[in-house]
C-alpha positions in Angstrom: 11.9 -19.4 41.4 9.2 -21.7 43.0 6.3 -22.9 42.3 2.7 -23.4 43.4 1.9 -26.4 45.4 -0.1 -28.6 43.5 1.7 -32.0 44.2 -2.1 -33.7 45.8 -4.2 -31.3 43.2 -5.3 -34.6 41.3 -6.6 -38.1 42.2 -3.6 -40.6 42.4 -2.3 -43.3 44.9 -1.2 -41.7 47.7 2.5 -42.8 49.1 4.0 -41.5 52.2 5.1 -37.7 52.0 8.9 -37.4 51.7 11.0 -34.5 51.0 11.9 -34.8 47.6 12.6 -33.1 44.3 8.9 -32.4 43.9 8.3 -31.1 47.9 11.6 -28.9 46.8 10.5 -27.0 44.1 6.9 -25.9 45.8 8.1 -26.1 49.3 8.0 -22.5 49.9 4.3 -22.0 49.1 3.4 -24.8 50.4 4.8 -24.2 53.8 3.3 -20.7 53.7 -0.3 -22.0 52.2 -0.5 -24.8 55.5 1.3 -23.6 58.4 -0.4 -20.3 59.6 2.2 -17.7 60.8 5.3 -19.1 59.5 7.0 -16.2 58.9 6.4 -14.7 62.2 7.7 -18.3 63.4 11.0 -18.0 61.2 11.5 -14.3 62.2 11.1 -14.9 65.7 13.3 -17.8 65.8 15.9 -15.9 64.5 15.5 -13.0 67.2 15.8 -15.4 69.9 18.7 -17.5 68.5 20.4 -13.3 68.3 18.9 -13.2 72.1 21.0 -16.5 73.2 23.9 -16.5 71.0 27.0 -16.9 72.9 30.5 -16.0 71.8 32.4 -19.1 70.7 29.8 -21.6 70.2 28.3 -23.4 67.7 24.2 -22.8 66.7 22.4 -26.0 65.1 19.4 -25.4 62.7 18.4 -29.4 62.4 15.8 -30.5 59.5 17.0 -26.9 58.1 15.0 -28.3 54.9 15.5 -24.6 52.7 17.4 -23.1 55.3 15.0 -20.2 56.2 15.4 -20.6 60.5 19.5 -20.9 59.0 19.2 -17.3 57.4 17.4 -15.6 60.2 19.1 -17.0 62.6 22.5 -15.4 60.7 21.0 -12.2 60.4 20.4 -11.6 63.8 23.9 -13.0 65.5 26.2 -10.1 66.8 28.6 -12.2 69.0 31.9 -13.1 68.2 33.0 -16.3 67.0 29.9 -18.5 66.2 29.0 -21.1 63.4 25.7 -22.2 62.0 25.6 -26.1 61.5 22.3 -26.5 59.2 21.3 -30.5 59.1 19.2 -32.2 56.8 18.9 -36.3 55.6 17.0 -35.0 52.4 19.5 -34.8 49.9 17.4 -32.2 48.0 16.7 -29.6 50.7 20.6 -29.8 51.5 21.5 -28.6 48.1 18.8 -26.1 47.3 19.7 -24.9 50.7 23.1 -24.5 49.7 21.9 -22.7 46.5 20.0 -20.6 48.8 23.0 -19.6 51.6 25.1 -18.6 48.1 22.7 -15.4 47.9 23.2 -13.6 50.9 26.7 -12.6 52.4 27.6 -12.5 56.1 31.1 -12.7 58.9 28.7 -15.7 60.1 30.0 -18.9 58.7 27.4 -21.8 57.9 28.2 -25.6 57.7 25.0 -27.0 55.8 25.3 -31.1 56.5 23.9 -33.8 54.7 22.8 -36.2 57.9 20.4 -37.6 60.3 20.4 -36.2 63.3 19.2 -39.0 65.3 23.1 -39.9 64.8 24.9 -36.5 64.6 27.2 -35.5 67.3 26.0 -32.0 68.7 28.7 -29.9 70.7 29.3 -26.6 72.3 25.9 -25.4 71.5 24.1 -22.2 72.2 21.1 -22.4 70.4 19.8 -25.4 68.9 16.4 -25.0 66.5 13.9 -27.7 65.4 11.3 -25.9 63.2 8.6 -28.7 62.4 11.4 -31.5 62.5 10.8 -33.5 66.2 7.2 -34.7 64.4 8.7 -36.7 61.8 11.2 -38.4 64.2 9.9 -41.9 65.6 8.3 -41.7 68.9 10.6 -43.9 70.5 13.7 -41.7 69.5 12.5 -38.2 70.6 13.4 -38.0 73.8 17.1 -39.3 73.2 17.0 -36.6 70.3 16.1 -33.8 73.0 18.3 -35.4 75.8 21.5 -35.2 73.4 20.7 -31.5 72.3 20.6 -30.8 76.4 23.7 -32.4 77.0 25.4 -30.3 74.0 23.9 -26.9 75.0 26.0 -24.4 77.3 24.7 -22.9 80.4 22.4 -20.8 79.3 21.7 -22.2 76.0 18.4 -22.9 74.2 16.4 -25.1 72.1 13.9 -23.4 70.4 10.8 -26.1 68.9 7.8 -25.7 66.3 5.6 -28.2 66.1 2.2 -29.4 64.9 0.6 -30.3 67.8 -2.6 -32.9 69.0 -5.1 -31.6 71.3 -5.5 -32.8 74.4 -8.5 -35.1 74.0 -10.7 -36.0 71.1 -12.7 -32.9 71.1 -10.0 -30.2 70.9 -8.0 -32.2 68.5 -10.4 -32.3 66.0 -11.3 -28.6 66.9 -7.9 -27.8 66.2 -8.1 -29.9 63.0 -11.0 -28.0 61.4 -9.6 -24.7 62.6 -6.4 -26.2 60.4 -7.9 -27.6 57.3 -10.7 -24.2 57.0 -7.3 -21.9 57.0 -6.1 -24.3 54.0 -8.8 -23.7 52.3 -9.2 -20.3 52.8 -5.3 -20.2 51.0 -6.5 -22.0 48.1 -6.2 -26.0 48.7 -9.6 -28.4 47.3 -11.1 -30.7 49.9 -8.4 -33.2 47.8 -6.1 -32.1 48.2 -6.3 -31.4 51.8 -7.5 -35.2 52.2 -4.9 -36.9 50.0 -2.2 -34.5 51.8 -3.7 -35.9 55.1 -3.6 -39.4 53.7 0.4 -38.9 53.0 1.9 -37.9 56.1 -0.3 -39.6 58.6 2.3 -41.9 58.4 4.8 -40.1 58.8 4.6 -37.3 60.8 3.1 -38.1 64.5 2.1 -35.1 66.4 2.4 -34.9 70.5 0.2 -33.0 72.8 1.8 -29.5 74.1 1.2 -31.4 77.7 3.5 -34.2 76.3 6.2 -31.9 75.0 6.0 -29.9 78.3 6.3 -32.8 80.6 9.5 -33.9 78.3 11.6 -31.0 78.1 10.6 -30.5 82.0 11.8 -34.1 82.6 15.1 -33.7 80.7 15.9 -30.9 82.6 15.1 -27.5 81.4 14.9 -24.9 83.5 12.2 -23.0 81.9 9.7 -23.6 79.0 7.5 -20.9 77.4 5.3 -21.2 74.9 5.7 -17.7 72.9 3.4 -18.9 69.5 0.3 -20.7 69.2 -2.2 -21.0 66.2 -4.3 -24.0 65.6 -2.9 -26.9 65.8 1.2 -25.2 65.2 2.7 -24.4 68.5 6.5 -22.5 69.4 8.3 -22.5 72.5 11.5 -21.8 73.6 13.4 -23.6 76.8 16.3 -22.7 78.3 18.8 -24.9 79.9 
């Protein structure tokens, strides 16, 4: 069972978000109550990483957190021979992730690692996922991030990226941030906690405009990038090596 996210409900000192114990326990609802469309996100991402699978060939899921991209992505395999390697550094998310992979059976093995994956080796790769995880990497470290999970993917192969997303310039940012903080409300959350949630992970989560993502994965040397989701300020794309 989970629980209702109501971590920022009262006034306190705010710290920098993590994902801990506390994130754990409500994370489900939470995710649900602030990023519009996630399960159409999750779903999809699994239908794709089906799409791309290749025989023989390992699929990464990286800042699984409760392994939800892991599952889908496991239902919707049909080729011969893969492996899921789900990667998280929060120690908490690993294990109720493993509690989680216990529930359902499938011929698809999972490897669920305890790690950072600005330092894990990626290899023989068919499909690599990063749902909402490239925004809480330093700036300075994405692109080697993105460049490594090119080099590891086969012809063919795909990375498939959420993320929050800036506008382009002042204006639509904070467009896209009102658009953002009404559906929040609408699901329930107080103008504090909303606030005192912004206050915590302004630190550490830095969005990118789509244009910058765009121009990266171009520059690294994808073939094609297409944008297949966009709500607010939460954007999905898929691009193919």
């Amino acid at each position: 069972m989970t629980g209702t996210d109501s971590i920022y409900a009262t006034e306190q000192q705010i710290k920098d978000f993590s994902f801990d114990e506390n994130v754990v326990e409500v994370f489900p609802d939470m995710i649900q109550r602030s990023v519009p469309g996630y399960a159409t996100i999750v779903s999809t991402m699994g239908k794709l990483a089906g799409q791309y699978a290749q025989s023989n060939s390992n699929l990464y899921d990286l800042g699984c957190s409760l392994g939800a991209v892991t599952l889908s992505m496991r239902r919707n395999i049909e080729k011969q021979n893969c492996e899921i390697i789900a990667v998280d550094n929060s120690k908490a998310m690993v294990e109720r992730c493993q509690l989680h992979l216990k529930g359902f059976k499938s011929d698809v093995p999972v490897n669920v690692v305890l790690g950072d994956i600005t330092e894990l080796e990626l290899k023989n790769a068919s499909v690599v996922a990063l749902n909402f995880t490239l925004q809480f990497i330093p700036q300075e470290q994405r692109e080697d991030v993105l460049k490594r999970i090119f080099n590891s993917l086969k012809p063919g192969g795909v990375l498939l990226l959420s993320e929050k997303i800036k506008g382009e310039n002042e204006l639509t940012d904070n467009l896209l941030i009102d658009l953002h903080h009404d559906f929040k409300r609408h699901n329930g959350y107080s103008e504090l906690e909303i606030s005192q949630k912004r206050t915590a992970i302004e630190n550490v989560m830095r969005p990118n405009t789509l244009s910058t993502h765009l121009e990266r994965l171009n520059t690294i040397g994808f073939s094609q990038t297409q944008v297949w989701y966009q709500c607010f300020n939460f954007c999905s794309l898929v691009a193919i090596k």
